[in-house]
C-alpha positions in Angstrom: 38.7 -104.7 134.5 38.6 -106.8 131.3 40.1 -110.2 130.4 42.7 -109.7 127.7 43.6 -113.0 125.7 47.3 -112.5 124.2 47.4 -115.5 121.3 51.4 -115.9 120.1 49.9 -119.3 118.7 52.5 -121.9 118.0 53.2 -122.6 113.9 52.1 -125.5 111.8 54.6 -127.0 109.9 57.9 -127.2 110.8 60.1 -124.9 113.1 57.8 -121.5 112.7 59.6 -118.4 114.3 57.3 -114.9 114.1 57.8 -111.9 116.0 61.1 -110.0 114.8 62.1 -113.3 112.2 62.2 -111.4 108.6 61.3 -108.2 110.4 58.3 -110.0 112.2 56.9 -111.8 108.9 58.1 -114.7 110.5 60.0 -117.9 109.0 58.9 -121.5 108.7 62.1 -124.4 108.3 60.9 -127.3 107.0 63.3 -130.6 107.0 63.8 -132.3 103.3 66.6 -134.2 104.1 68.3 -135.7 106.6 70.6 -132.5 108.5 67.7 -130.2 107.6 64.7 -132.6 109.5 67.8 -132.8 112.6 68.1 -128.6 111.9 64.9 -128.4 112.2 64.2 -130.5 116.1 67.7 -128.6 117.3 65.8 -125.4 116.7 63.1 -126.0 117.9 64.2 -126.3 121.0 66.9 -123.2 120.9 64.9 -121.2 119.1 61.4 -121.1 120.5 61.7 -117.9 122.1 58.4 -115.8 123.4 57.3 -112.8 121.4 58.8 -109.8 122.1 55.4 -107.7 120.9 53.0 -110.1 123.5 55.5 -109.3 126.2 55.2 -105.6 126.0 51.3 -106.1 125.4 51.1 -108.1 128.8 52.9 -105.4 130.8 50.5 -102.2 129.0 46.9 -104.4 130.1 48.3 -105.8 133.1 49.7 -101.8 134.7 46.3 -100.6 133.1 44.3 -103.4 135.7 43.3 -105.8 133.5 43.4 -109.9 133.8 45.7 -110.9 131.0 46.0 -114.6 129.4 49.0 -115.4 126.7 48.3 -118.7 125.0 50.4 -120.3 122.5 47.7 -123.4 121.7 44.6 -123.8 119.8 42.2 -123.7 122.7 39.6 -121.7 122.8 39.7 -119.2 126.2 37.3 -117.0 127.8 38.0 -113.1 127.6 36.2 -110.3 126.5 39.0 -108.8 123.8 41.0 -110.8 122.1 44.4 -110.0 120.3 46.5 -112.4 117.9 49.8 -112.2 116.9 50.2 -112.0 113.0 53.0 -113.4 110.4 53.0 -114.3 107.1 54.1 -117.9 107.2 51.2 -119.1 109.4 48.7 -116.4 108.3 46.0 -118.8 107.9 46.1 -121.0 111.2 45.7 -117.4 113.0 42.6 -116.1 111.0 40.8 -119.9 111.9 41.8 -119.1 115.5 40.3 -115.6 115.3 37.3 -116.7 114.0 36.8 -119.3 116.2 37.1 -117.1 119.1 34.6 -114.6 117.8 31.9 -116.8 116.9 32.3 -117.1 120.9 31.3 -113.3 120.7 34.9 -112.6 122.3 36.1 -108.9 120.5 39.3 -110.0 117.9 42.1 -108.1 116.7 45.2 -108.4 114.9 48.3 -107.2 115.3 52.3 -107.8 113.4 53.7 -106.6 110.4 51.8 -109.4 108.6 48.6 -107.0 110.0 50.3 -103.8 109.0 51.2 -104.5 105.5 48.8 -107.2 104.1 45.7 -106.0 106.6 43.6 -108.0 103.4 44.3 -111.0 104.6 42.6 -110.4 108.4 39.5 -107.9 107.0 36.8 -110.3 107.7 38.2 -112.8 110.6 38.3 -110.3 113.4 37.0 -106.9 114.2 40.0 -104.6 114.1 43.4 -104.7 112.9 46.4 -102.3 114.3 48.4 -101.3 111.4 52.4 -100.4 113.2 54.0 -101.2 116.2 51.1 -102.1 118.4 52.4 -100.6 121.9 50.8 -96.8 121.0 47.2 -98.5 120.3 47.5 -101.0 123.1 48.1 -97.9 125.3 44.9 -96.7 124.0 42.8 -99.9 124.1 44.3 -100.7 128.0 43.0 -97.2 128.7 39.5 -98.0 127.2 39.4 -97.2 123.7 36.8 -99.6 121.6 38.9 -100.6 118.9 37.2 -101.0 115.5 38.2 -101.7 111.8 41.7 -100.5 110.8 43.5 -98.8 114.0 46.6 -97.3 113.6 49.4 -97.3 115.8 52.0 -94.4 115.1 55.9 -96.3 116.6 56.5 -94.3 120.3 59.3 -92.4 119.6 60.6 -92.9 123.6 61.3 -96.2 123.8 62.3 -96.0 127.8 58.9 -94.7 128.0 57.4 -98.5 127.8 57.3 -100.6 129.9 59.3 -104.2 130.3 58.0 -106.8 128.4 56.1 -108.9 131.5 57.7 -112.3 131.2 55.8 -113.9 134.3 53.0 -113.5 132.2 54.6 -114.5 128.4 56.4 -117.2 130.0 59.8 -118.0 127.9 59.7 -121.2 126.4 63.4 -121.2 124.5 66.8 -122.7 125.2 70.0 -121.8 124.4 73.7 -123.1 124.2 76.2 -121.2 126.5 80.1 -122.5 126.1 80.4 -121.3 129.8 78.4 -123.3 131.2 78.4 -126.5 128.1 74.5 -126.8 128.4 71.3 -125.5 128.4 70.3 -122.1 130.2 66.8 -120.2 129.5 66.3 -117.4 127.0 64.7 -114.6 127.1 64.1 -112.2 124.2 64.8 -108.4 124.1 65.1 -105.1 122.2 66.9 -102.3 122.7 66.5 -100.5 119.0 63.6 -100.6 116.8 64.0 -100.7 113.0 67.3 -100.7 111.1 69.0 -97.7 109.9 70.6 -99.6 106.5 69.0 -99.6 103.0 69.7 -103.2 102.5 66.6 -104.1 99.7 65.1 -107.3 100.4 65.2 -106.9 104.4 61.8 -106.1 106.2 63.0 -105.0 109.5 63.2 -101.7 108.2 59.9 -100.8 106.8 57.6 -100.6 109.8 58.8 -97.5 111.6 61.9 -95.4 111.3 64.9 -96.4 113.6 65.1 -95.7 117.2 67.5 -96.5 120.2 66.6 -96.8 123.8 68.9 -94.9 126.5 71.7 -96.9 128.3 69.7 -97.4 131.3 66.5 -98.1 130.5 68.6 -101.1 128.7 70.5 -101.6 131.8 67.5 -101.3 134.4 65.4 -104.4 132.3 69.1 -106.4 132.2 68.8 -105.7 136.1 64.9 -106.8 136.7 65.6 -110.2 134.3 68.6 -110.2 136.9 66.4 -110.4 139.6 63.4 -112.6 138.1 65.5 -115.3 136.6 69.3 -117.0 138.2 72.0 -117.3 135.3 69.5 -115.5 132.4 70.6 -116.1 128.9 69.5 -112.5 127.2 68.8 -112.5 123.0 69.3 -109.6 121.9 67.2 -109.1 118.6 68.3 -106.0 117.3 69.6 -106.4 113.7 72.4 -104.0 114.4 73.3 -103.9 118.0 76.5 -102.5 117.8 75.9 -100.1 115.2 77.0 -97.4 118.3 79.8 -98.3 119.3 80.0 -96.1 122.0 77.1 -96.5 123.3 77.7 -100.8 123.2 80.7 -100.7 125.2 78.8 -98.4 128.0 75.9 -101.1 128.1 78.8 -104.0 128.2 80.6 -102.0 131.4 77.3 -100.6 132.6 76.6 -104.4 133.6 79.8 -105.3 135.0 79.4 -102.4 137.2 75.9 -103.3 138.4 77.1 -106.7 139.2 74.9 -108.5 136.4 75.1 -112.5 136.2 73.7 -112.9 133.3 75.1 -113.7 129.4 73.8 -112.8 126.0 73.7 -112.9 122.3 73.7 -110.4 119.6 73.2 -109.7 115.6 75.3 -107.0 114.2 77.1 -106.3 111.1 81.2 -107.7 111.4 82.6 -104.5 110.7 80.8 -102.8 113.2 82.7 -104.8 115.5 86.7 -104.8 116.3 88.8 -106.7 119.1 88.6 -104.5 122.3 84.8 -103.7 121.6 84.1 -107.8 121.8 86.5 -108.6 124.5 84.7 -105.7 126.8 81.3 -107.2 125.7 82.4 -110.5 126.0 84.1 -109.5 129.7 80.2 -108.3 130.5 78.6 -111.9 128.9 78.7 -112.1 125.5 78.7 -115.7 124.3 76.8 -115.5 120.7 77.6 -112.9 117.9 75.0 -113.0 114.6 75.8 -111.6 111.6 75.0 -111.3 108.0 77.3 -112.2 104.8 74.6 -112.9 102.7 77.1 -113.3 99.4 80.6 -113.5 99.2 80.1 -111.8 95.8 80.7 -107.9 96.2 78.6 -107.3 93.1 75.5 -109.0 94.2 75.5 -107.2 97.3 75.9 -104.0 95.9 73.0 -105.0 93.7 71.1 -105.3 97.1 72.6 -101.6 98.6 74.5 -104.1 101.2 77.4 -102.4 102.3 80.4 -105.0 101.3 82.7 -106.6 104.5 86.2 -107.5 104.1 86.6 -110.7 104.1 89.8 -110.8 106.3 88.2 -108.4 109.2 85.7 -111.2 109.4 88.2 -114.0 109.6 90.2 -112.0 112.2 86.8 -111.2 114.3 85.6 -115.0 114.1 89.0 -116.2 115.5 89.3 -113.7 118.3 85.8 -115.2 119.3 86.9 -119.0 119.2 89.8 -117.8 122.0 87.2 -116.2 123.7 84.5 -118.6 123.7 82.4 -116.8 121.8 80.2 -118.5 119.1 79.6 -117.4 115.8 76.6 -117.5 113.2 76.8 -116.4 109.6 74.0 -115.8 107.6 73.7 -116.7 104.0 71.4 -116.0 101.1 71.3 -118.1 97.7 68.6 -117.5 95.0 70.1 -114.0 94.2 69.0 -113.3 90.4 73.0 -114.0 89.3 73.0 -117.5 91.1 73.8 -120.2 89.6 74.3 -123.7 91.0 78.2 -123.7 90.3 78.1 -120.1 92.6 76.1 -121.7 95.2 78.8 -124.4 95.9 81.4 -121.7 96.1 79.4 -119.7 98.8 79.2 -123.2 100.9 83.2 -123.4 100.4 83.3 -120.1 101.3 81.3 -120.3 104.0 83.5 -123.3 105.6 86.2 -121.2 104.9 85.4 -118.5 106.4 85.4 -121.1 109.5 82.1 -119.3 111.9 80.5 -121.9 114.5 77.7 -121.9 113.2 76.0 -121.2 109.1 72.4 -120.2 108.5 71.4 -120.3 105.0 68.2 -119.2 103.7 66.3 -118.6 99.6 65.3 -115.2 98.6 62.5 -114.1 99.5 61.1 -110.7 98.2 59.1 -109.6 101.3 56.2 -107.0 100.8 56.8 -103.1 101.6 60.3 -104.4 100.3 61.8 -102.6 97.4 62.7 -105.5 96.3 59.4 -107.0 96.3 58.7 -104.2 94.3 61.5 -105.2 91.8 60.0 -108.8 91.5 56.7 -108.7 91.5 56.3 -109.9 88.1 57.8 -112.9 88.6 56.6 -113.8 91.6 54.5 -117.3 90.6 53.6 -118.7 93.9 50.5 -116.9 95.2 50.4 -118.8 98.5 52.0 -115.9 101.3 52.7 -119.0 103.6 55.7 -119.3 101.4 56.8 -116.3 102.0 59.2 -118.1 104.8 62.6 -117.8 103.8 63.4 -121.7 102.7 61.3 -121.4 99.6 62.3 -120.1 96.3 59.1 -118.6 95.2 59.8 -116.6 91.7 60.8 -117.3 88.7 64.7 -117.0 88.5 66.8 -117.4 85.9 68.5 -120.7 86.7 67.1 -122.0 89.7 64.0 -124.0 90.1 62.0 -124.3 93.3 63.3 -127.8 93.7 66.7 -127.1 92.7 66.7 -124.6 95.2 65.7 -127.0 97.8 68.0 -128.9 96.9 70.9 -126.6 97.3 69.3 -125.4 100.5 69.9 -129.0 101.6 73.7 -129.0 100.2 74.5 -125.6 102.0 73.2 -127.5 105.7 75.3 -131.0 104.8 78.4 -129.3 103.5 78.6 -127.5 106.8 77.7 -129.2 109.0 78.6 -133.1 108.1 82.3 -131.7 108.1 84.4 -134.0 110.1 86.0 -131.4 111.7 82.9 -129.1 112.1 82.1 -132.0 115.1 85.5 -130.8 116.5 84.0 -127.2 116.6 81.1 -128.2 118.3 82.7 -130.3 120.7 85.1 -127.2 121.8 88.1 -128.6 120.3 88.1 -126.4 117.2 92.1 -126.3 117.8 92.6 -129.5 116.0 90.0 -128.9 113.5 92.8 -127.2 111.0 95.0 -130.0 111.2 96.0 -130.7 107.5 95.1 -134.5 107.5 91.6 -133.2 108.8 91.4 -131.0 106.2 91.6 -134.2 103.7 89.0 -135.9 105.6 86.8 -132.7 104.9 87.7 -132.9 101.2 86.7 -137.0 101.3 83.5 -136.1 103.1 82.5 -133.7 100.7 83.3 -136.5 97.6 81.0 -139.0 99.8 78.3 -136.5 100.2 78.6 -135.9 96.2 78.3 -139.4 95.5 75.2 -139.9 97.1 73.6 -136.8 96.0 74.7 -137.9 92.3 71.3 -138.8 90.8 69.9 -134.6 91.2 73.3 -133.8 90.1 73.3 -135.2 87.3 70.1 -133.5 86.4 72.1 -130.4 86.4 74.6 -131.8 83.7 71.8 -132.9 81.6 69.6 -129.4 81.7 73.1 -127.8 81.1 73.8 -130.1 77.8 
């Protein structure tokens, strides 16, 4: 038996998510203004899930016999083989760890899609890297392989065939916001797909391994042990298109009814993969979160990007059918396309309180590597620093944007939304007044105010434009 030390360590600066965040490059929200620094504490307490990866690590070397340790701090532990969770975004906090922990003469290796596709970064800070999804080497290593250099790590096509993710071990540290029961409940990550099966440019989660799908009840049987480890389980779902089978969704969602399940969840799909009976059966079975990507209201842009455009008025009718329900809603938003422009930024955030979800994430362009659109902009890219490679920093040169104008609009995007008078309404539960046409001038007012005080940067913009 050996002592395996699992390191998931905790970011540096800012909220840090890794794991499957930008297709496991991770992101890193920093706060520049007031509603991003309040953004920024909220999620870090909803969002500071466990890693999916260590999970599934824990289980392999814990059924194989051996002791295992997760550790999300600096401190130095005692093991004989060491393995350290990669990203992008805190790239170089992991490497000192490493190091530190072989000077110790403790075996180090690295493993993530930071690891995979960037394995220059790790070469001399540990003494193997696993290039893929680790669970095939692990497999090997747990079985008493003596990993060395660059070890690859072909994706297991049978996903049932691994085990659950070993949660007593990878303890979950995240919250999460339930409308059923208006407070806090605990989170637990999962996955029951790997990769994505769309051609969307600039998203990573595609260009590890080819896309696979786990059976109905393997998904079932780990819904039914999280059942049994934890009372009243909140369940995040991390696939970037859960729903993408509709068939097989609405077995999963009666599949749990029929086992009895108390537990809810949350999901990221694509809106028109998604219609009113298919959320009402989910919902039925615990669905209280839906996320999913708009990126641009612009059809051109998207089609720039091989996103596959949504009609606006299916998304309207699916977010309304989920504020009956109960069901909150999170848009996701991109600015810093290469036909932005500050005056189509503002339109998006109009559009985006239009389009009325609970809740907006908006990010900057980033072109991620393996990407093709990384490919696309690689000669512009001017900021050779990879830790800003984290999805709030605009690092190429574009067209109209600077990297503090983009910040900037960043920080509009957050206060428009979510400083709307009646955006407290919606998070209060009383979105039913929140259309109310004297509301609606209040929003208008608090848009001027906001304006007025964020008059001296835009006024830069009339001034570059003259």
């Amino acid at each position: 038996m050996s002592r395996i030390i699992l390191a998931d360590l905790k970011g540096r600066g800012g909220c840090v998510n890794k794991d499957t965040v930008a297709g496991g490059y991770g992101s890193r929200f920093q706060g520049h203004s007031f509603v991003t620094r309040l953004e920024k504490n909220v999620r870090r307490v909803l969002q500071n899930l466990p890693s999916i990866h260590i999970g599934y690590l824990a289980s392999i070397f814990a059924n194989a016999g051996h002791e295992v340790v997760v550790t999300r701090d600096d401190k130095l532990i005692e093991g004989d083989l060491a393995i350290v969770l990669t990203s992008l975004v805190d790239y170089q906090h992991e490497r000192e760890w490493a190091l530190a922990m072989k000077r110790r003469v403790t075996k180090v290796g690295f493993v993530g899609t930071a690891a995979t596709h960037l394995p220059e970064l790790f070469e001399t800070f540990g003494d193997f890297i696993v290039s893929g999804e680790p669970e095939a080497a692990a497999l090997r290593i747990a079985a008493g392989e003596d990993p060395k250099g660059h070890v690859t790590s072909p994706a297991v096509d049978d996903l049932d065939s691994l085990p659950f993710p070993r949660w007593d071990l990878a303890k979950p540290q995240g919250f999460s916001y339930t409308r059923r029961k208006f407070g806090l409940t605990r989170a637990v990550p999962m996955l029951t797909s790997r990769s994505c099966p769309e051609k969307c440019t600039y998203c990573p989660h595609r260009i590890t391994a080819t896309f696979r799908a786990r059976s109905d009840e393997n998904v079932l049987d780990e819904l039914t042990e999280l059942c049994r480890l934890h009372e009243h389980v909140h369940v995040v779902i991390r696939d970037p298109l859960y729903t993408l089978d509709r068939d097989r969704t609405l077995r999963i969602a009666q599949g749990i009814r029929a086992r009895g399940l108390r537990l809810t969840y949350e999901v990221e799909t694509r809106m028109d993969d998604l219609d009113e009976q298919l959320i009402r059966e989910m919902h039925a079975s615990g669905l209280r979160a839906i996320n999913f990507g708009v990126e641009s209201p612009d059809p051109l842009v998207l089609r720039k990007v091989a996103r596959r455009f949504i009609p606006y008025e299916h998304m309207r009718r699916m977010i309304q059918l989920c504020w009956k329900l109960g069901v909150t809603t999170t848009a996701f938003y991109v600015i810093g396309f290469l036909s932005d422009t500050e005056e189509n930024i503002e339109e998006l955030i109009r559009f985006a309180v239009d389009l009325d979800s609970t809740f907006a994430n908006f990010k900057i362009l980033t072109p991620y590597p393996g990407t093709p659109q990384f490919k696309q902009l690689k000669s512009l890219i001017n900021d050779p620093d990879w830790q800003h490679f984290d999805g709030y920093t605009l690092n190429f040169r574009h067209p109209k944007l600077t990297p503090r104008r983009a910040r900037l609009m960043l920080g509009m995007c957050y206060s428009r939304f979510f400083l709307r008078p009646s955006n407290i309404l919606n998070l209060t539960g009383m979105h039913r007044y929140a259309h109310l046409s004297w509301l609606k001038k209040v929003d208008d007012w608090s848009w001027w105010w906001q304006e007025y005080f964020d008059r001296p940067w835009l006024a830069e913009r009339k001034v570059t434009a003259t």
